[in-house]
C-alpha positions in Angstrom: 159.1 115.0 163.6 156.8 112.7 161.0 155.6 116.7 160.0 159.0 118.2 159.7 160.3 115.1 157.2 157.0 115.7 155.3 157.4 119.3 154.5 161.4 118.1 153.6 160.3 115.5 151.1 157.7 117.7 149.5 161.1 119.9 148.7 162.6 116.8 147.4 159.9 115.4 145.1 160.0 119.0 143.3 163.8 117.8 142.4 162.6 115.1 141.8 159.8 116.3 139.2 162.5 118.9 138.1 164.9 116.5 137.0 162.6 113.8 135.2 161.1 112.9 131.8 158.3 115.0 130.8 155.2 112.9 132.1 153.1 112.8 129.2 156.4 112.0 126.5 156.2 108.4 124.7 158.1 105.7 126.5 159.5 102.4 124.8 157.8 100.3 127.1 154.4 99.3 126.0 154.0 98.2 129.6 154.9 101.7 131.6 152.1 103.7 130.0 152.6 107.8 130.8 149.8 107.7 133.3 151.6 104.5 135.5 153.0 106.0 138.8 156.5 105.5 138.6 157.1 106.5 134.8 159.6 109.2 135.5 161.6 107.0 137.2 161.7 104.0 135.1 162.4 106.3 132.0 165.5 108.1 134.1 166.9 104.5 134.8 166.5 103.4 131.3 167.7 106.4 129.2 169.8 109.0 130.9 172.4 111.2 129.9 174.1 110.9 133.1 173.3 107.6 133.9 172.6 105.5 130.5 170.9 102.8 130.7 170.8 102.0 134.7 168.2 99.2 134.0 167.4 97.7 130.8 164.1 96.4 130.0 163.1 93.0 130.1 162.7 92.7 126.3 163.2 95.4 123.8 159.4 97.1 124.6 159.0 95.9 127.9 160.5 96.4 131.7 158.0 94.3 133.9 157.6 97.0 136.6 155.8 94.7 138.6 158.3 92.1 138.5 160.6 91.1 141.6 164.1 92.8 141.2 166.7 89.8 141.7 170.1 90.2 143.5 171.7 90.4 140.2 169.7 92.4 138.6 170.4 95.5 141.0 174.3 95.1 141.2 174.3 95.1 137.4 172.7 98.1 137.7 174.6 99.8 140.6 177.6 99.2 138.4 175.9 100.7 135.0 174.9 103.7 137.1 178.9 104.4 137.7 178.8 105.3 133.7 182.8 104.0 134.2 184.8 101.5 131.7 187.1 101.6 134.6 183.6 99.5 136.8 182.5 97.9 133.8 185.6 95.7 132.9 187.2 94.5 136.1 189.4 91.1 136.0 189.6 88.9 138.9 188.2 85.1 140.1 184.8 84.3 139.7 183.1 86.0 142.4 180.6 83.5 143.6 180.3 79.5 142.4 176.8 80.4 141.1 177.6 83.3 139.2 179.2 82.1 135.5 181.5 84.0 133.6 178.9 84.5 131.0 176.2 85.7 133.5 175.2 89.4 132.6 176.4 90.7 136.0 179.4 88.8 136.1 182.1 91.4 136.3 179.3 93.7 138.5 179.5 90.9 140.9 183.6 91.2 141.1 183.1 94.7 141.6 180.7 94.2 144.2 182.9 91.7 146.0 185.9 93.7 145.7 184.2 97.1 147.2 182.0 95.6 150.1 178.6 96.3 148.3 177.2 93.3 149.1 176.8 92.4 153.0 178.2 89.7 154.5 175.3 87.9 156.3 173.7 88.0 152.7 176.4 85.6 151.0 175.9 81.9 151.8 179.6 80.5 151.7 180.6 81.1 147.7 177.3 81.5 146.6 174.9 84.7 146.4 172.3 83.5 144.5 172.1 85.8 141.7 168.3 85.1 140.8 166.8 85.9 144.1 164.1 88.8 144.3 165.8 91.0 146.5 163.8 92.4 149.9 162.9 95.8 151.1 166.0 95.6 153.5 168.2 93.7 151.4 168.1 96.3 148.6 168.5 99.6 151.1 171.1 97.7 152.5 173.1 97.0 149.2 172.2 101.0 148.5 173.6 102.2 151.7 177.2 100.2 151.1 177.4 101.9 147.9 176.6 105.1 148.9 179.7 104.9 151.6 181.8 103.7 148.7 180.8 106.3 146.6 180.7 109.1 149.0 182.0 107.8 152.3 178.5 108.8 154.1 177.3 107.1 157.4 174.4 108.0 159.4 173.9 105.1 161.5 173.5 107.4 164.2 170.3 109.0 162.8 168.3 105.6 163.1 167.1 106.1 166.9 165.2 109.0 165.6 162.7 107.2 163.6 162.6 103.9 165.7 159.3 105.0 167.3 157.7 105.7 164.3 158.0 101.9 162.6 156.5 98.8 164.5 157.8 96.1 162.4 161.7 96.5 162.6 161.9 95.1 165.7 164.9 91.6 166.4 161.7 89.4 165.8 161.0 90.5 162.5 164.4 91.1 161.6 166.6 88.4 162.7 170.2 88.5 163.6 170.8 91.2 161.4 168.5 93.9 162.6 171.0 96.7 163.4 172.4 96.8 160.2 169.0 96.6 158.7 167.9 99.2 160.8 170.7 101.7 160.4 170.3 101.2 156.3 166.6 102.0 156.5 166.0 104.5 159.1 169.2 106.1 159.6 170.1 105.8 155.9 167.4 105.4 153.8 164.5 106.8 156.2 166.5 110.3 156.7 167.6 110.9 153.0 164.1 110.4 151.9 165.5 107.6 149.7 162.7 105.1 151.3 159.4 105.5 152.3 157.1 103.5 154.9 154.5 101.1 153.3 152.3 102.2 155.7 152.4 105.8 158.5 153.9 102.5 161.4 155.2 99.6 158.8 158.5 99.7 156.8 157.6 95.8 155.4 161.4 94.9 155.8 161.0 91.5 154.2 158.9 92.6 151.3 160.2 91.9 147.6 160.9 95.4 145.6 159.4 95.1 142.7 161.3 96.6 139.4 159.1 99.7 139.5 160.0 100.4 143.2 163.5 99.9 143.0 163.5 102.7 140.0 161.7 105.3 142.1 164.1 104.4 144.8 167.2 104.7 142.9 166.0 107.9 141.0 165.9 109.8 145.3 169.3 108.2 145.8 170.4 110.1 142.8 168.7 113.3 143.2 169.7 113.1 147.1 172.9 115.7 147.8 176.2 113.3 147.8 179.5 114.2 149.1 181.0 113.1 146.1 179.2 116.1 144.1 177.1 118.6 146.3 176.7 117.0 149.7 179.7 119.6 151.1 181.6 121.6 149.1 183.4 124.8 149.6 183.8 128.3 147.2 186.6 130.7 147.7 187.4 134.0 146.8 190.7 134.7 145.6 192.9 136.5 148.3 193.7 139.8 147.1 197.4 139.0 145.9 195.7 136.1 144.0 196.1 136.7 140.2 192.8 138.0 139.3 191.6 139.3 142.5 190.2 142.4 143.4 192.7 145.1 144.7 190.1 146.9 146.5 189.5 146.6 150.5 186.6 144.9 150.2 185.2 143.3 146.6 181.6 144.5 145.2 182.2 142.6 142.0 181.5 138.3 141.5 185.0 137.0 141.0 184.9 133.4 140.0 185.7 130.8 143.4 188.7 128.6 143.6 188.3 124.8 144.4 191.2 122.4 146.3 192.3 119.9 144.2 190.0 117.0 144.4 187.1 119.1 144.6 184.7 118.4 142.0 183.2 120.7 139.6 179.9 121.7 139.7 178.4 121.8 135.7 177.2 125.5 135.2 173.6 125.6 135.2 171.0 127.6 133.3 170.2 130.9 134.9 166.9 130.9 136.1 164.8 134.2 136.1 165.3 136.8 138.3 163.3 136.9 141.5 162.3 138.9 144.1 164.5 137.9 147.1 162.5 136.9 150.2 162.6 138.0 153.6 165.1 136.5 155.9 163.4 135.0 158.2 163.9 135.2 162.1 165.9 132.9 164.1 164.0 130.5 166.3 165.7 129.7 169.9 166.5 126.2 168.8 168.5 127.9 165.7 170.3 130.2 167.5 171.7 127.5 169.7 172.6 125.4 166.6 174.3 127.8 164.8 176.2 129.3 167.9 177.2 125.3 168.5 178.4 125.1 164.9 180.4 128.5 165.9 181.7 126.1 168.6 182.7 123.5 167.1 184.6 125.4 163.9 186.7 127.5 166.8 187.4 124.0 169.1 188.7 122.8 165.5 191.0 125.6 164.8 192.2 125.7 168.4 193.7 122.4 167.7 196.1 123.9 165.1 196.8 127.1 167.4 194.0 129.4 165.0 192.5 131.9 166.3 188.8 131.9 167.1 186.4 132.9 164.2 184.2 136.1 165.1 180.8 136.7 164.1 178.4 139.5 163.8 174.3 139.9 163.0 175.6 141.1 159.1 177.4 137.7 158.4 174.8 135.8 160.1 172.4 137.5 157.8 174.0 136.3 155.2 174.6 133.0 155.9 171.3 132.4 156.4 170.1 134.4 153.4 171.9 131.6 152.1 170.8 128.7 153.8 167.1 129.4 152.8 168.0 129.6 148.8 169.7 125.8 148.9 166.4 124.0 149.1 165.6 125.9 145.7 169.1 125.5 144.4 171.9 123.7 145.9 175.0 125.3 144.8 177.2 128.4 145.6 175.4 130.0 142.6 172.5 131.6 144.0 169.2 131.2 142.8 168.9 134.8 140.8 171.6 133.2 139.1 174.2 135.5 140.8 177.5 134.6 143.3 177.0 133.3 146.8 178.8 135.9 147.7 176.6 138.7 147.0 174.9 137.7 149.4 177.7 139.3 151.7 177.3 142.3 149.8 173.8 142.6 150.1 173.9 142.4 153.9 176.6 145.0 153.9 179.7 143.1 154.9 182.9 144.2 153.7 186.1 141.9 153.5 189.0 141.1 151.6 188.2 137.4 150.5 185.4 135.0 151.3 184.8 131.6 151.3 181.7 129.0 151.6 180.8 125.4 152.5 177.4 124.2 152.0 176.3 120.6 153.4 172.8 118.8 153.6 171.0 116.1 155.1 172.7 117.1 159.0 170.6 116.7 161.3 172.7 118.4 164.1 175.6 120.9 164.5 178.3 117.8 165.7 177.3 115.7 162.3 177.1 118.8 159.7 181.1 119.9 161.5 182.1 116.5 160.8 181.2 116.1 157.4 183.1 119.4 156.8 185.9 118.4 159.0 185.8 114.8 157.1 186.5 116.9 153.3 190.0 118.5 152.2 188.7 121.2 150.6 185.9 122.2 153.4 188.5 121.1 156.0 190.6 124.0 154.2 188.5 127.0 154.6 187.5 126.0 158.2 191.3 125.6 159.0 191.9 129.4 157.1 194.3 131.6 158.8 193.5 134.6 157.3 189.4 134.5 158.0 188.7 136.3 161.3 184.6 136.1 160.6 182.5 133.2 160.4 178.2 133.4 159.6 176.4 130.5 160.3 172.9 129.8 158.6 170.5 126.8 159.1 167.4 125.3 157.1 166.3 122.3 157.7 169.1 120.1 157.2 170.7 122.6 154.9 173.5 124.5 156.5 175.9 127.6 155.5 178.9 128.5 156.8 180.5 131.9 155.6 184.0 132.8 156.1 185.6 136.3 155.6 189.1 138.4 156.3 
């Protein structure tokens, strides 16, 4: 298991390098030289096009990375990262007696009280101690509540995976709030890659995060897959009586994908260059059953609304899992040659009439990836398609493919 989430986070700390500051550019920090280990993330969190100015320094050339990150201090930035006037100027009571109106974070703090950021058992009466370095658990924990507010995520269910690895989450060490501190950093922050131990059997729960951590940390959260952008989203192909849609009986030519409303937008990317395509490779036992399960589960789904079962064949499976191997490369229906997702069908030799895909990652298992899907509108739609008869399944990792065709 411990190997399996090491080869995954090797796949993430590419993104990861991918998406960062150039390692050897000038900061404005004299105190986060190029060299210091968690550069590219404190530079991400202080000057980002997507998410400007998460953290702000201490003073105008420093950002203390080794200093304790306080309560305050991370829901300010939580509520930066939202790059949303909407966030930013929220009226309502003073959120907590020791949190004045003129307090930095004071309308962060509303819009953490109003949302359900911050946990209960961490708010003493009407005070939450604003100044307070915030703990290993504490901060996972505030993470994970955002995370379901932003994207509606649980995996509280993935946290008996990992409790035999960790020796100091145990009641003891944890106090009356153990569960929920174990589901935020196993189940949530553990399986997303998000949080690392402090040592291969020690998580150091009730450790401070210093500044410098809690930028790394924040920089995975971000470059993790998030139902609100990428986590699962589905591509269609017109219908053929779509305006725009290919007449033929099957379509050899990239049409562009229809979204439901509410789905979001995906900005187009850079083409990379071409590459060879690899070899497919074989199915082990354990995939087979997981993608025939998924199978299961899609034709239970549609059985509730009187559908009729989805088919499949070796040529859509192909496909799908042609597919399922690109997403650690590139997540998105754009392939990583830059082309369609769905030339993929036509390189496998499937013919059809329209197509459709949904994506998803960090699943662990057939019933949770189904869910998710199930869970979305727009993936909900192209499960719940009457006119697909064929559905290919392909698994890597926790990335998963389904493709649908009529």
């Amino acid at each position: 298991m411990i190997q399996k989430k090491l080869s995954a986070l090797l796949l993430t700390l590419v993104l990861c390098l991918g998406l960062s500051v150039p390692a050897l550019a000038a900061g404005p920090y004299t105190d986060v030289p190029p060299d210091y280990w968690a550069y590219d993330a404190i530079m991400r969190v202080s000057d980002d096009s997507k998410w400007p100015d998460t953290f702000n320094g201490t003073s105008a050339t420093t950002f203390s990375p080794e200093g304790n990150l306080t309560r305050g201090q991370f829901i300010a930035a939580l509520n930066r990262s939202m790059n949303n006037e909407h966030w930013a100027s929220l009226d309502g009571p003073a959120p907590y007696t020791d949190v004045p109106e003129s307090a930095y974070y004071y309308q962060a703090m509303i819009w953490a009280k109003q949302e359900g950021i911050l946990p209960s058992w961490l708010i003493d009466g009407d005070r939450i101690y604003p100044n307070t370095p915030l703990t290993r658990a504490e901060f996972c924990v505030i993470l994970r509540n955002f995370d379901r507010w932003e994207c509606g995520r649980s995996l509280d269910e993935m946290t008996d995976m990992y409790l035999d690895v960790f020796t100091d989450l145990d009641d003891a060490t944890l106090g009356a709030n153990a569960e929920d501190i174990r589901s935020a950093m196993l189940g949530w922050g553990y399986h997303l890659y998000v949080l690392n131990g402090t040592g291969a059997h020690t998580m150091s729960p009730n450790s401070p995060v210093t500044r410098a951590q809690a930028a790394v940390m924040l920089t995975r959260y971000w470059d993790t897959p998030k139902a609100k952008d990428q986590l699962f989203y589905d591509e269609r192909r017109p219908d053929p009586g779509t305006p725009g849609a290919s007449t033929a009986p099957w379509a050899d030519e990239e049409e562009a994908g229809t979204e439901d409303p509410g789905t979001v937008t995906v900005p187009e990317e850079t083409k990379p260059e071409e590459t060879t395509p690899e070899e497919t490779k074989p199915q082990t036992p354990e995939e087979a059953d997981y993608i025939a399960e998924v199978i299961r589960l899609v034709n239970q789904e549609r059985a509730k609304e009187g559908l009729a079962a989805l088919q499949t064949n070796d040529a859509i499976t192909g496909a799908a899992q042609t597919r399922a191997e690109e997403l650690p490369t590139l997540f998105d229906h754009t392939r990583p040659d830059g082309s369609s997702c769905f030339t993929a069908l036509d390189e496998a030799g499937v013919r059809y009439w329209t197509a459709g895909e949904n994506i998803a990652a960090g699943y662990a298992t057939p019933a949770q990836v189904v869910a998710g899907w199930m869970n979305s509108p727009g993936h909900r739609a192209n499960i719940l398609n009457g006119s697909f008869t064929t559905i290919g399944v392909g698994r890597e990792g926790n990335y998963w493919v389904q493709l649908f065709t009529a």
